[in-house]
GUNU-546231 format. One record per atom (N, C-alpha, C, O): residue in three letters; x, y, z. Coordinates in steps of 0.02 Angstrom, whole numbers, padded with zeros to 5 digits, always signed. Layout:
BEGIN
ALAXYZ;...
This chain:
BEGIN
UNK-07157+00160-01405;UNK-07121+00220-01383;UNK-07083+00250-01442;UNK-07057+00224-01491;UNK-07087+00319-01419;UNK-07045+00344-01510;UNK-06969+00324-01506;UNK-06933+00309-01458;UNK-06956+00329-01571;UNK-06878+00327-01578;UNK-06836+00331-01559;UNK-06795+00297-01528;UNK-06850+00426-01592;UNK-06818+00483-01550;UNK-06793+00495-01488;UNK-06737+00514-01470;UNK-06878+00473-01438;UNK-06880+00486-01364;UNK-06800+00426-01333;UNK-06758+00438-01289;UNK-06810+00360-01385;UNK-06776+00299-01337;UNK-06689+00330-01363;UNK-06648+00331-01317;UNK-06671+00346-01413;UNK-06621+00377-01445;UNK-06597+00426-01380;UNK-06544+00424-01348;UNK-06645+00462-01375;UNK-06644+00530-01316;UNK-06593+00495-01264;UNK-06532+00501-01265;UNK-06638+00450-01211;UNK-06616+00411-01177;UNK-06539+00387-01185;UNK-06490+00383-01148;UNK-06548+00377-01232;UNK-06443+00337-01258;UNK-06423+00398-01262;UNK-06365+00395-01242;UNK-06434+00450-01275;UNK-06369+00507-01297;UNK-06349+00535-01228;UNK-06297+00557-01204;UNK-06429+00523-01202;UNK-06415+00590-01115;UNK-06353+00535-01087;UNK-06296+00553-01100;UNK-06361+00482-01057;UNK-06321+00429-01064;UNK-06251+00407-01069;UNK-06210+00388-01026;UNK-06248+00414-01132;UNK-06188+00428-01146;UNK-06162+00497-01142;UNK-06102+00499-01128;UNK-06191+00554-01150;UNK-06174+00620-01125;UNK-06138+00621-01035;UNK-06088+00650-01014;UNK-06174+00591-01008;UNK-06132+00578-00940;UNK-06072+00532-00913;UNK-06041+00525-00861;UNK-06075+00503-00980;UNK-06024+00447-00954;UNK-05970+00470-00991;UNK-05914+00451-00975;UNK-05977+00510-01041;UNK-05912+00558-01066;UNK-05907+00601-01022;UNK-05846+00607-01018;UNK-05939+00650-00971;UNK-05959+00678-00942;UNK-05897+00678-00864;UNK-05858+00718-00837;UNK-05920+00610-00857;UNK-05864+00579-00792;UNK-05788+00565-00835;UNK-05732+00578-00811;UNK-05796+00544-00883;UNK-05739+00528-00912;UNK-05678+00620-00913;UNK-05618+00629-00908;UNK-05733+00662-00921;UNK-05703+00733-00935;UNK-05693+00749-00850;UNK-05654+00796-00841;UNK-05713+00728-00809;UNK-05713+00752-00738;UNK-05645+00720-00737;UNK-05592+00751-00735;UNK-05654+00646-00739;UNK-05576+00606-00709;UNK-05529+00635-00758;UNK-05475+00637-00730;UNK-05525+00652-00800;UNK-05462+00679-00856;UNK-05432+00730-00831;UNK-05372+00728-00815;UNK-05473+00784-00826;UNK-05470+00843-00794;UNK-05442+00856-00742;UNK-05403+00903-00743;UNK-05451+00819-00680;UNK-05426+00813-00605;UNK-05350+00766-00610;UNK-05302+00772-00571;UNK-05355+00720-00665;UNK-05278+00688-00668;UNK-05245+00719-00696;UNK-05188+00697-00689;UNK-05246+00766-00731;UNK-05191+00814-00771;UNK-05173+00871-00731;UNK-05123+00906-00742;UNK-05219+00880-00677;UNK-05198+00933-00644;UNK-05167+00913-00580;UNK-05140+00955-00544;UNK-05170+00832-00558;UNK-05113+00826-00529;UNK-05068+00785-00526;UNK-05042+00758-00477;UNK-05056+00780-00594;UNK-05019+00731-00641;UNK-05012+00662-00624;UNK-04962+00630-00640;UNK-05051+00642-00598;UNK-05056+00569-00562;UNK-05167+00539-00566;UNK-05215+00574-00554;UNK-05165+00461-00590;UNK-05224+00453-00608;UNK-05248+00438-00530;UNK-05225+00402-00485;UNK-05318+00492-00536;UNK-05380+00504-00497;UNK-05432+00478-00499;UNK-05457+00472-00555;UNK-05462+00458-00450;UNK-05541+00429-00436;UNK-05590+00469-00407;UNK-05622+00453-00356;UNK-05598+00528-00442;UNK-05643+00588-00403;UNK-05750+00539-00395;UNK-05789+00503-00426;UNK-05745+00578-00332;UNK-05822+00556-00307;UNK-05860+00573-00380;UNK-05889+00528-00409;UNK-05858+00640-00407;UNK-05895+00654-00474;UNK-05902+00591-00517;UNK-05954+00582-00548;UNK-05860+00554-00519;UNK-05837+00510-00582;UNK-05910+00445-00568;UNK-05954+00416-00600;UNK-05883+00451-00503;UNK-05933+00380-00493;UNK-05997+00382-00495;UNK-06034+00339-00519;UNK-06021+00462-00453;UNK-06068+00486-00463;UNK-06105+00485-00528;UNK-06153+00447-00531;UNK-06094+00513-00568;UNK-06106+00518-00643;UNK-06110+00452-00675;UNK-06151+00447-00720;UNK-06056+00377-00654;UNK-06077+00333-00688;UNK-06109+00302-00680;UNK-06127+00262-00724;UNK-06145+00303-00592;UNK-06210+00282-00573;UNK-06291+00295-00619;UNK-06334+00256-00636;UNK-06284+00373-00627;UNK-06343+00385-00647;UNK-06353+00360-00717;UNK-06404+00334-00739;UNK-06269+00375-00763;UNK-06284+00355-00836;UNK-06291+00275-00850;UNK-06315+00245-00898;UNK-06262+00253-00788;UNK-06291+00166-00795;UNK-06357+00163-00788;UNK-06386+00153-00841;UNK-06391+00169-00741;UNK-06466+00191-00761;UNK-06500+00187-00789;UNK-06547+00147-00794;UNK-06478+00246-00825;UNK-06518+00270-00920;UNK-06498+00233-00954;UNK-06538+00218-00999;UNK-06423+00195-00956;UNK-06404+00138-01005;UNK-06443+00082-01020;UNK-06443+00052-01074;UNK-06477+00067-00966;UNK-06500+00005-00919;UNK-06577+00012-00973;UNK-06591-00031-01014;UNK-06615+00068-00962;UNK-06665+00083-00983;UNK-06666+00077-01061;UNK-06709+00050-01095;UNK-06599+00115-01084;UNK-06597+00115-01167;UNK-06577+00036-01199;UNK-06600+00013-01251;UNK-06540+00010-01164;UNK-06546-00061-01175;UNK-06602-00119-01186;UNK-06612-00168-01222;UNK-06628-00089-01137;UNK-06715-00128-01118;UNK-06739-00107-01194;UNK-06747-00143-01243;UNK-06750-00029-01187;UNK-06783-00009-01246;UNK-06759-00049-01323;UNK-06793-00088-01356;UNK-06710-00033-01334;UNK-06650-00075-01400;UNK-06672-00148-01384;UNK-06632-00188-01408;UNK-06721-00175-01354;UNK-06706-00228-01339;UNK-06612-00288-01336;UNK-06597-00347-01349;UNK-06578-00230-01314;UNK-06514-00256-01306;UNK-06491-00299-01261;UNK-06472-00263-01214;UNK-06480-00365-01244;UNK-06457-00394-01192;UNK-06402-00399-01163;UNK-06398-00417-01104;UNK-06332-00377-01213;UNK-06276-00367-01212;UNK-06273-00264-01156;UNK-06233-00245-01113;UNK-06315-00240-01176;UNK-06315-00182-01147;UNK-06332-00184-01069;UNK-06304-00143-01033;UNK-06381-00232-01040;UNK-06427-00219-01008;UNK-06376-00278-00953;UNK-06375-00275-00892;UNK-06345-00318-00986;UNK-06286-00362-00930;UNK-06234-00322-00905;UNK-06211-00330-00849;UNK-06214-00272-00950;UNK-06137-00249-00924;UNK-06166-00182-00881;UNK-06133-00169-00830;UNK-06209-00149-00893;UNK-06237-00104-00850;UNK-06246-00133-00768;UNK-06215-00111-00720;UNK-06285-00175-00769;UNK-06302-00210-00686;UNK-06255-00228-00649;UNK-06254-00217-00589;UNK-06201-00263-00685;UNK-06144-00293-00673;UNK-06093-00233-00622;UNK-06063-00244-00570;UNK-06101-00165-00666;UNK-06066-00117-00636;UNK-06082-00070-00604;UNK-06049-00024-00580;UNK-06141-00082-00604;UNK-06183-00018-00580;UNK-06193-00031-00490;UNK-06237+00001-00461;UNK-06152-00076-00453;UNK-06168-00084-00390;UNK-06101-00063-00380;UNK-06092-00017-00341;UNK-06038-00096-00416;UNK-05994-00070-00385;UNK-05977+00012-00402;UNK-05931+00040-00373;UNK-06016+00044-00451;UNK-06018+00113-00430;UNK-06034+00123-00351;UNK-06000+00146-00307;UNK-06096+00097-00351;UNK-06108+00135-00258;UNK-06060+00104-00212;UNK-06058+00118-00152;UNK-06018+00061-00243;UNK-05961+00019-00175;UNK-05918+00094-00191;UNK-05934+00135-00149;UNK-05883+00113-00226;UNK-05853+00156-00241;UNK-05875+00210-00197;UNK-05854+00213-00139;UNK-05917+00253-00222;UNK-05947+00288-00171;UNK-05976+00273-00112;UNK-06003+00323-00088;UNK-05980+00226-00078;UNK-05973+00198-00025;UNK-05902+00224+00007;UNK-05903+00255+00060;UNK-05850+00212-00022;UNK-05779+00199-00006;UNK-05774+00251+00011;UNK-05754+00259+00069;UNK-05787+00306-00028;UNK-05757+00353-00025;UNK-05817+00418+00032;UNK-05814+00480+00038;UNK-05846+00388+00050;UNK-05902+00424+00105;UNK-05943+00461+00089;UNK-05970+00499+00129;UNK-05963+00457+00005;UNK-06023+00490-00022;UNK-06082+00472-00023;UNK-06134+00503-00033;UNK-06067+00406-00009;UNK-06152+00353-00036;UNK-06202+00376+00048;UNK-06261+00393+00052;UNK-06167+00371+00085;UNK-06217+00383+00175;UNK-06242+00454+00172;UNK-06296+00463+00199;UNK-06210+00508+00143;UNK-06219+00579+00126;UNK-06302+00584+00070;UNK-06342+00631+00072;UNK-06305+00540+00038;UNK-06378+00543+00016;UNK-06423+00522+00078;UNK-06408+00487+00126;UNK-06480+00552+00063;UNK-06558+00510+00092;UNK-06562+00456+00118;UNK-06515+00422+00099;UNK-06590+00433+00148;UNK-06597+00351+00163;UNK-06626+00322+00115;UNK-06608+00270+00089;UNK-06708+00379+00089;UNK-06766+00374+00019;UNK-06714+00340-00018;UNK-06717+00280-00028;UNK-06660+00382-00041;UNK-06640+00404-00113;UNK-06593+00336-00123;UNK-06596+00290-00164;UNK-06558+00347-00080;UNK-06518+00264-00062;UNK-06539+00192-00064;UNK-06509+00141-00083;UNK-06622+00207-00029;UNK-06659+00130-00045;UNK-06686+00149-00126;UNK-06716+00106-00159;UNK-06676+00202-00147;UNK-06731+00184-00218;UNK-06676+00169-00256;UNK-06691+00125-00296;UNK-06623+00186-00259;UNK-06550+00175-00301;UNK-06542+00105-00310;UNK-06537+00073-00362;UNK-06542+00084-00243;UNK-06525+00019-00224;UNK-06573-00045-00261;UNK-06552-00091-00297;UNK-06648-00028-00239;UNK-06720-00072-00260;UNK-06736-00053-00323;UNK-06791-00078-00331;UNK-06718-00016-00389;UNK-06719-00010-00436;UNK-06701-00045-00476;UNK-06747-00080-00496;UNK-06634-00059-00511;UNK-06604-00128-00530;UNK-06645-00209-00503;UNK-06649-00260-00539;UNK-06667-00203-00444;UNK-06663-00298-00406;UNK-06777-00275-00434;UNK-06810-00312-00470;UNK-06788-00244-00418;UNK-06873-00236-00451;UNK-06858-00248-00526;UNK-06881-00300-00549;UNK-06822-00207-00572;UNK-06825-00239-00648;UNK-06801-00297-00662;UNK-06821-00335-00707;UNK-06762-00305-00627;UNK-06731-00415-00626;UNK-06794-00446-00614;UNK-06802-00502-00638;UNK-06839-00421-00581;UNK-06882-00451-00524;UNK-06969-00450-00593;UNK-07019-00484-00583;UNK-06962-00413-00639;UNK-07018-00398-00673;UNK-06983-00438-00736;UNK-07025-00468-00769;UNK-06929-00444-00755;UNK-06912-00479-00806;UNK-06927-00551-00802;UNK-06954-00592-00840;UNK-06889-00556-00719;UNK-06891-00658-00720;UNK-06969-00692-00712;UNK-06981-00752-00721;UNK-07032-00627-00689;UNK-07093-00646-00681;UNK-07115-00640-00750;UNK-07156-00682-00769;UNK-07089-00581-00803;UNK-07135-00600-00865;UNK-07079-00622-00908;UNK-07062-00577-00946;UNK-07043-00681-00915;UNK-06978-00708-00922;UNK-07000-00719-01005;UNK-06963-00691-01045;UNK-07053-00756-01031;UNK-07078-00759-01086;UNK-07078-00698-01137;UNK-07068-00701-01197;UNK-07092-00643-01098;UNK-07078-00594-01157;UNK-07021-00574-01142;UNK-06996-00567-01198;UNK-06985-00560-01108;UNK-06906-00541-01099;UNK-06873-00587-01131;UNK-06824-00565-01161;UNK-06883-00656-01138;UNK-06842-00687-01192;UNK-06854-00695-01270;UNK-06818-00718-01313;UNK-06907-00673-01272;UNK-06921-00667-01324;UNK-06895-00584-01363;UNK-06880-00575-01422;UNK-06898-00525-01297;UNK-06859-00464-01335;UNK-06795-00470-01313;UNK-06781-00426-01272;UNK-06769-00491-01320;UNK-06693-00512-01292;UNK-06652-00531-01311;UNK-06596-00505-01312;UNK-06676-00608-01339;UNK-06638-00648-01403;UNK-06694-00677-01461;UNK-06671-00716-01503;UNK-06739-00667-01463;UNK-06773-00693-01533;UNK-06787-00675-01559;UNK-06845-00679-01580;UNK-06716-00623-01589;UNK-06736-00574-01645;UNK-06700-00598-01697;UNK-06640-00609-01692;UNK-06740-00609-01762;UNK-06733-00631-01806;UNK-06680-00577-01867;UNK-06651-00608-01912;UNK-06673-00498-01864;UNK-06627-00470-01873;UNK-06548-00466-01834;UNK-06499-00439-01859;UNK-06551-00493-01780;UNK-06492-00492-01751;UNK-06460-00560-01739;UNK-06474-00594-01690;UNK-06412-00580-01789;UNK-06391-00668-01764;UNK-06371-00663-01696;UNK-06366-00613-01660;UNK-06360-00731-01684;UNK-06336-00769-01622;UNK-06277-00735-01607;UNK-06268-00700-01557;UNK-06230-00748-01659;UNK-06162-00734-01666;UNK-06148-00684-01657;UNK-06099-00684-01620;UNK-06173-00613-01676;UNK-06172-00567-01662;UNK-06165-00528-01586;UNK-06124-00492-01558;UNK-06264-00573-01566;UNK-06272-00558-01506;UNK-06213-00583-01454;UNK-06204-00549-01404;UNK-06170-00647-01467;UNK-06129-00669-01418;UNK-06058-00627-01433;UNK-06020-00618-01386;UNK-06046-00607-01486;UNK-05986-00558-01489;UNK-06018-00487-01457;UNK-05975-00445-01442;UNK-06082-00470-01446;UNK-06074-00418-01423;UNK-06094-00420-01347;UNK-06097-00363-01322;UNK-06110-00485-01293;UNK-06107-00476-01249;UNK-06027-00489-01203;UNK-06015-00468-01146;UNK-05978-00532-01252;UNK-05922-00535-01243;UNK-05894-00463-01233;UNK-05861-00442-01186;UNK-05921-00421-01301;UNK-05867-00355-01281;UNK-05881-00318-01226;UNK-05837-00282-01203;UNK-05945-00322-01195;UNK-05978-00265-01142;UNK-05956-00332-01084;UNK-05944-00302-01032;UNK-05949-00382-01075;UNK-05911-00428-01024;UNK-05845-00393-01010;UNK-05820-00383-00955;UNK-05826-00381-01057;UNK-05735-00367-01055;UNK-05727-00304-01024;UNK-05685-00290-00980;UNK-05800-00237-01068;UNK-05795-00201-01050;UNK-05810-00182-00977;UNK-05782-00130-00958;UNK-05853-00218-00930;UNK-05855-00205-00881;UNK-05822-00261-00818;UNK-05823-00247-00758;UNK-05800-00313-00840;UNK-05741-00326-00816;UNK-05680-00288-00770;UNK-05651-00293-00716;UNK-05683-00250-00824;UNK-05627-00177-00794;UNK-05638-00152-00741;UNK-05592-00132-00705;UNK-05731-00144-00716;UNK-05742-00128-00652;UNK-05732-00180-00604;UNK-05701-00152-00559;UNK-05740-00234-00590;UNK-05722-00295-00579;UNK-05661-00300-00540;UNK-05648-00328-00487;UNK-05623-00261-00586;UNK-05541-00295-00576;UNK-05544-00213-00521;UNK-05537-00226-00461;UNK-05550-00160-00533;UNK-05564-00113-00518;UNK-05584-00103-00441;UNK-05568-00059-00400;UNK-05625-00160-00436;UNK-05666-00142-00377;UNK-05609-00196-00323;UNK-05595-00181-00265;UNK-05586-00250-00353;UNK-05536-00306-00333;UNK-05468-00284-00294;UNK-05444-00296-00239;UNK-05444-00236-00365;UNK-05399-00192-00320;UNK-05412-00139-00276;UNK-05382-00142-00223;UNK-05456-00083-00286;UNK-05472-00052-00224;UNK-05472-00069-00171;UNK-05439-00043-00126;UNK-05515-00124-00165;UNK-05511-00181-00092;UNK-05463-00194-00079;UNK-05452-00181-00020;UNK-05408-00221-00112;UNK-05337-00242-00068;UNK-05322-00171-00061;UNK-05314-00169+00000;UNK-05313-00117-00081;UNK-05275-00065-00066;UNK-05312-00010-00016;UNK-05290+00042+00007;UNK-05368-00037-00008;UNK-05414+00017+00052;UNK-05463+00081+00027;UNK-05503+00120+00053;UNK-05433+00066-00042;UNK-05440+00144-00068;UNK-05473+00164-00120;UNK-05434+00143-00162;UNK-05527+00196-00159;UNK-05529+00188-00224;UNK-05509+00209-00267;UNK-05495+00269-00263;UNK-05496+00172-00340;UNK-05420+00191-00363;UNK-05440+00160-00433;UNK-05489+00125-00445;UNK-05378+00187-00491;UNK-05408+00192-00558;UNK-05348+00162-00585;UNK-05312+00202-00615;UNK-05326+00093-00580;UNK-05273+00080-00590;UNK-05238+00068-00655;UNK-05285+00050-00690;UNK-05197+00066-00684;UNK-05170+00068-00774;UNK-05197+00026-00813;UNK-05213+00042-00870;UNK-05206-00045-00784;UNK-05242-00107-00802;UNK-05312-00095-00820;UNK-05343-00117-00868;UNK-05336-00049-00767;UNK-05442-00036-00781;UNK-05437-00004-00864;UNK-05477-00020-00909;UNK-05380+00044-00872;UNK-05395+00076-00916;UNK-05355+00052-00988;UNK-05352+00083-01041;UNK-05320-00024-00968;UNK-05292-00061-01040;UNK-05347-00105-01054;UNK-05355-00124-01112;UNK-05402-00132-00988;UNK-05459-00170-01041;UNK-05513-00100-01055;UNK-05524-00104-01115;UNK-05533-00068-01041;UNK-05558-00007-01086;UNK-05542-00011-01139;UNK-05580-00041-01177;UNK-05485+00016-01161;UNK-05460+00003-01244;UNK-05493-00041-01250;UNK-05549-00026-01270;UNK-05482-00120-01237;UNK-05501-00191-01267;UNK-05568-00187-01297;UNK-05590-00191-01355;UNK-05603-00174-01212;UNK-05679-00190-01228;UNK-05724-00116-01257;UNK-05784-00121-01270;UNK-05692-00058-01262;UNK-05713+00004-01289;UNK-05706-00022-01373;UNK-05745-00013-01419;UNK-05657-00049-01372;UNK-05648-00091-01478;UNK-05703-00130-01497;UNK-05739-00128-01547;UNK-05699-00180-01429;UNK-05769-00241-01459;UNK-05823-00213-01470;UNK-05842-00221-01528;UNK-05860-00180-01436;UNK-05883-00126-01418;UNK-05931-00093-01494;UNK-05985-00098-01523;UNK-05862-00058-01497;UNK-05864-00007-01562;UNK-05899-00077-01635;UNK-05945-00077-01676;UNK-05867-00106-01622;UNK-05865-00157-01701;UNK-05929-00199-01678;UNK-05937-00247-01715;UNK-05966-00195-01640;UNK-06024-00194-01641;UNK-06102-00170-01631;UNK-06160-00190-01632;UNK-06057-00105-01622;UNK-06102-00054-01648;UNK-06104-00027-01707;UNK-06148+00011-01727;UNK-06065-00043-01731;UNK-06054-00028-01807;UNK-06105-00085-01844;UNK-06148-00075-01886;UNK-06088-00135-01818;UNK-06124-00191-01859;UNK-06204-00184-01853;UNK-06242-00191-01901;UNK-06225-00168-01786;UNK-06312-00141-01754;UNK-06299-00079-01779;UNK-06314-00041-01733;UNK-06283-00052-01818;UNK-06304+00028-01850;UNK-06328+00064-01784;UNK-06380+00097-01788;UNK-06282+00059-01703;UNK-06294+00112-01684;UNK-06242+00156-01663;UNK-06184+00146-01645;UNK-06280+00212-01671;UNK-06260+00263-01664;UNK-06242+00303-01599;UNK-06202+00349-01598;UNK-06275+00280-01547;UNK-06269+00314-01471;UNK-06219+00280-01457;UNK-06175+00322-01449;UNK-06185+00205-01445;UNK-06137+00164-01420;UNK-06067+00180-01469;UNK-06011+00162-01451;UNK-06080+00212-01528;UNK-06006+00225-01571;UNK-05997+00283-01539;UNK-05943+00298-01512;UNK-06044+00318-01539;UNK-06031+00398-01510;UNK-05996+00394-01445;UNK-05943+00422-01432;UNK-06036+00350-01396;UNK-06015+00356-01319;UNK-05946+00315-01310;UNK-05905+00307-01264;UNK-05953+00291-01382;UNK-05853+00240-01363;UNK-05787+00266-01374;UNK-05731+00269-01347;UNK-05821+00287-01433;UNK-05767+00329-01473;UNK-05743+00387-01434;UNK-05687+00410-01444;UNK-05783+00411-01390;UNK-05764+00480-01355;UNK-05711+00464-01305;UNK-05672+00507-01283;UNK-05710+00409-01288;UNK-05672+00374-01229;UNK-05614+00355-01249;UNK-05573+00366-01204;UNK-05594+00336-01285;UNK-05526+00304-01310;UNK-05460+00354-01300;UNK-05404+00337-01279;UNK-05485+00429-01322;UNK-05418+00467-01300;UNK-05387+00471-01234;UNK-05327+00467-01225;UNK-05452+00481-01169;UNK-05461+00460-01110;UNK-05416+00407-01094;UNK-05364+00418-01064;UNK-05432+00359-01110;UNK-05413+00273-01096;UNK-05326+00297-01103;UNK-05283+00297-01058;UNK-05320+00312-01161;UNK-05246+00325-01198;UNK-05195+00368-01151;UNK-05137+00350-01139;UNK-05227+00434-01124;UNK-05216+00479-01088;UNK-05202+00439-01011;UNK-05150+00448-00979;UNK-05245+00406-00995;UNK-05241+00399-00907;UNK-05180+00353-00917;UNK-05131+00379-00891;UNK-05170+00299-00942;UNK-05116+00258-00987;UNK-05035+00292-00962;UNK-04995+00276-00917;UNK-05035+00342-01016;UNK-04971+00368-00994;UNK-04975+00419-00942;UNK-04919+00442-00936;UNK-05017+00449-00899;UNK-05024+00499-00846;UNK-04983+00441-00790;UNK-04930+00450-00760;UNK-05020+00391-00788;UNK-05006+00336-00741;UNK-04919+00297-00745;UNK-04882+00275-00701;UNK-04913+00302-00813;UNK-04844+00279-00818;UNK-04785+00331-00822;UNK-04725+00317-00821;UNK-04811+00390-00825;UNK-04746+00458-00801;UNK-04758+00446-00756;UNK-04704+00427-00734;UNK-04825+00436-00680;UNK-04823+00431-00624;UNK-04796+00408-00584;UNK-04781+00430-00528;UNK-04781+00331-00625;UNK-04745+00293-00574;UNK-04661+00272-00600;UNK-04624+00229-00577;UNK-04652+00312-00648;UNK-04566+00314-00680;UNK-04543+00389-00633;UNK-04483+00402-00636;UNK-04576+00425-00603;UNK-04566+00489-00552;UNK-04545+00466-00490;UNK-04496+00485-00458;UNK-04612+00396-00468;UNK-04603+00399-00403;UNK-04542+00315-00403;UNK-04519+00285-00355;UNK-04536+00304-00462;UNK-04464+00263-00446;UNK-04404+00278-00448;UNK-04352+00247-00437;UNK-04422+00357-00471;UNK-04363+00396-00505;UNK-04326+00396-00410;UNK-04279+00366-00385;UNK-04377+00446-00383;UNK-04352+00477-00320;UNK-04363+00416-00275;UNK-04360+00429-00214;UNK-04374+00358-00290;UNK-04381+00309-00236;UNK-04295+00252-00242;UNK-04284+00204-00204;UNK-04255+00274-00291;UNK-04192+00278-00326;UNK-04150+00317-00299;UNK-04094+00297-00282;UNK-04173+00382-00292;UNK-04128+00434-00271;UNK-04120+00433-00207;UNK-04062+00439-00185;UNK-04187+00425-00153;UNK-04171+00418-00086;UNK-04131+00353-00060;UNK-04089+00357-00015;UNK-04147+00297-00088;UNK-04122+00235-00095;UNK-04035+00247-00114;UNK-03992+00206-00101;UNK-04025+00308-00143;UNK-03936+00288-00162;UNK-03906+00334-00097;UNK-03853+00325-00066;UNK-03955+00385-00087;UNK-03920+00446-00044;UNK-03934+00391+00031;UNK-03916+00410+00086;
């Protein structure tokens, strides 16, 4: 497959997952408190996806774990929030049987998947395990993400999702730097102001609502 075409794949990709990142920014500044808009999740469904695919392609294994990992509790998300029943039934089972069919074609031709996976003789060990650590960390965040929503009923973008971002958006970066690529520096780097931003949106938020939770409390 050409280059270019698999390159293609990583930029559209990452184009959407900055994409959602510009949706949630956008909607929290305008009501000065951090948001979990349906768009967001929407968008990181599909660009997990294409991630999923460009990973395969990169023969990346570090790419192709943290994608699957999060890419369900996108649809719990949208689940939550009453968007996911609003699609097709089609569209819903193909969303769904997409991911568990490529698990399902890997573990049957398991010999060549391990062989494009980890027995690449340009990419050490060491490497490969620092860079599935950072996309662990990095999607972790959904994890914790999806952990708290559940206790709180609700779905929700809490200060913590967006202090391991920083973490695992760094590991991240410093090994894409080291794999000379270029789509994963691009799609990280774009995120960090984001990360930085929801950070303090969230902490004026809740120095406001202790402010007046103070004031009614004295009156």
């Amino acid at each position: 497959m050409s280059y270019y075409f698999i390159i293609a794949i990583g930029l559209t990709a990452q184009f959407l997952f900055s994409a959602r990142l510009l949706v949630q920014w956008i909607a929290s500044e305008k009501a000065q408190k951090v948001l979990s808009p349906t768009l967001f999740w929407q968008l990181s469904m599909v660009s997990s996806f294409l991630m999923c695919q460009y990973g395969w392609l990169r023969n990346d294994f570090a790419i192709i774990l943290g994608q699957l990992i999060s890419y369900y509790i996108y649809i719990w998300n949208l689940n939550l929030k009453g968007a996911w029943n609003k699609l097709l039934p089609a569209v819903r089972m193909v969303f769904l049987l997409i991911p568990i069919v490529a698990m399902g074609y890997f573990l049957i031709d398991w010999d060549d998947t391990f062989v494009r996976l980890f027995r690449q003789s340009h990419i050490p060990i060491g490497l490969l395990l620092f860079g599935v650590v950072g996309q662990f960390t990095f999607t972790i965040r959904f994890v914790y993400q999806w952990r708290y929503s559940r206790r709180a009923g609700e779905s929700l973008l809490p200060a913590m999702f967006w202090v391991i971002s920083l973490v695992g958006s760094f590991m991240i970066i410093i090994y894409a730097i080291i794999r000379h690529d270029a789509v994963l520096i691009l799609g990280q780097a774009t995120g960090f102001v984001v990360y930085v931003r929801n950070i303090m949106i969230d902490l004026k938020s809740s120095s406001k609502h202790n402010k007046q939770d103070f004031a009614l409390n004295k009156s």
